[in-house]
C-alpha positions as CSV (number, residue, x, y, z in Angstrom):
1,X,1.2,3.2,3.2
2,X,-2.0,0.7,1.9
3,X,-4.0,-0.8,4.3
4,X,-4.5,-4.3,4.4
5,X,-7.5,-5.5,5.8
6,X,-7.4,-9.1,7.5
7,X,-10.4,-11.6,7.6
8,X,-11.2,-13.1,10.4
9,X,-10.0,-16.6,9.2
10,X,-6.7,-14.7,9.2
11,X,-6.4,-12.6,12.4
12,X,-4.9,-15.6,14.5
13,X,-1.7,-15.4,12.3
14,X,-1.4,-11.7,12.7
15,X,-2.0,-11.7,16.5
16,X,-5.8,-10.5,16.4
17,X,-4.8,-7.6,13.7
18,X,-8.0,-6.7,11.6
19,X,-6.1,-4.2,9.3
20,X,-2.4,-3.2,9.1
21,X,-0.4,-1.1,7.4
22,X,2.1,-2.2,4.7
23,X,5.1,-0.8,2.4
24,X,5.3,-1.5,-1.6
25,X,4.0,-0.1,-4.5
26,X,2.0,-3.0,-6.0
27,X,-0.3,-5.6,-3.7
28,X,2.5,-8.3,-4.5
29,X,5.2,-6.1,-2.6
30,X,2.1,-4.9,0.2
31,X,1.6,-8.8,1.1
32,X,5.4,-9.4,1.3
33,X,5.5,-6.7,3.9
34,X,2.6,-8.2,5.9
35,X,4.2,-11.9,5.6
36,X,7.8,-10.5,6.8
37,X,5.7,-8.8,10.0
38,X,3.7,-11.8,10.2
39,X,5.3,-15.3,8.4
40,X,2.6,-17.6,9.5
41,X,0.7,-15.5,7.2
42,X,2.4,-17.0,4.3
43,X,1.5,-20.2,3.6
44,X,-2.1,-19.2,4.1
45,X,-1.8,-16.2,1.1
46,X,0.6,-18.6,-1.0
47,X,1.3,-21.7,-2.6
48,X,5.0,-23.7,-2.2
49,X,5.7,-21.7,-6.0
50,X,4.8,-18.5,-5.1
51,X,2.1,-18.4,-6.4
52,X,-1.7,-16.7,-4.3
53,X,-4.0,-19.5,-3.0
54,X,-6.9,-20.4,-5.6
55,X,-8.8,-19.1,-2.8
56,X,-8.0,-16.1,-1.9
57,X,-9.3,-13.4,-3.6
58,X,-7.9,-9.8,-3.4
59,X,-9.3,-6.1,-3.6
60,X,-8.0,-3.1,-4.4
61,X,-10.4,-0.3,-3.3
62,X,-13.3,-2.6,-4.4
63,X,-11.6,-3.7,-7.5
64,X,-11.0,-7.3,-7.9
65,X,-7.1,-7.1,-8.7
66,X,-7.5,-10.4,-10.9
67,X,-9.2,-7.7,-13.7
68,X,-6.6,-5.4,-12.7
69,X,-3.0,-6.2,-12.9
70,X,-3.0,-8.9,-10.2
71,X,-0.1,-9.4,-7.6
72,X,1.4,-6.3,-10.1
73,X,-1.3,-3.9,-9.0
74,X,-0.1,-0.7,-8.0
75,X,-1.2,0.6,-5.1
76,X,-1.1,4.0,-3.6
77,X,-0.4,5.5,0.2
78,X,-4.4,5.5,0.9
79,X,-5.2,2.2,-1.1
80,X,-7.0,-0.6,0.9
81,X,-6.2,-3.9,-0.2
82,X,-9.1,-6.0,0.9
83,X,-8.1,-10.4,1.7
84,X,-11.4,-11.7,1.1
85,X,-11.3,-15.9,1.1
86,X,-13.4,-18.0,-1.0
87,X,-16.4,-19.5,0.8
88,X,-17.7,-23.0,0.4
89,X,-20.4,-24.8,1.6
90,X,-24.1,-25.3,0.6
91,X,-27.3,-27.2,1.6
């Protein structure tokens, strides 16, 4: 099964996991695993539609999946899907 690694920012929603394991065959179906095992999880990946959060950006082994096939990305058994969220700030 891919591994999903979980930011910091995200660990209090998946009671302090840093990376679980999760079933499906593309990221979309990998991150509907993780937010059945961990709901509160949801609404910070996803919008009301559906749709991923502006700001959350997503790897595949390294690969940003928005040049890939986004939320359609297949994924394989030792695939690492990375949660990486958009940082803001400045001086």
């Amino acid at each position: 099964m891919p591994r999903v690694i979980i930011p910091s920012l995200l660990q209090a929603v998946t009671d302090g996991a840093r990376e679980v394991t999760a079933e499906g065959e593309t990221v979309g179906q990998a991150l509907a695993s993780l937010t059945q095992r961990y709901p509160a999880a949801e609404s910070r990946l996803f919008q009301e539609d559906g749709a991923l959060r502006p700001h959350v950006n997503l790897f595949v082994n390294d690969e940003d999946i928005r040049f890939l096939g986004g939320l359609d990305t297949p994924v394989g058994e030792n695939d690492e899907i990375l949660i990486i969220p958009a940082m803001a700030g400045g001086a």
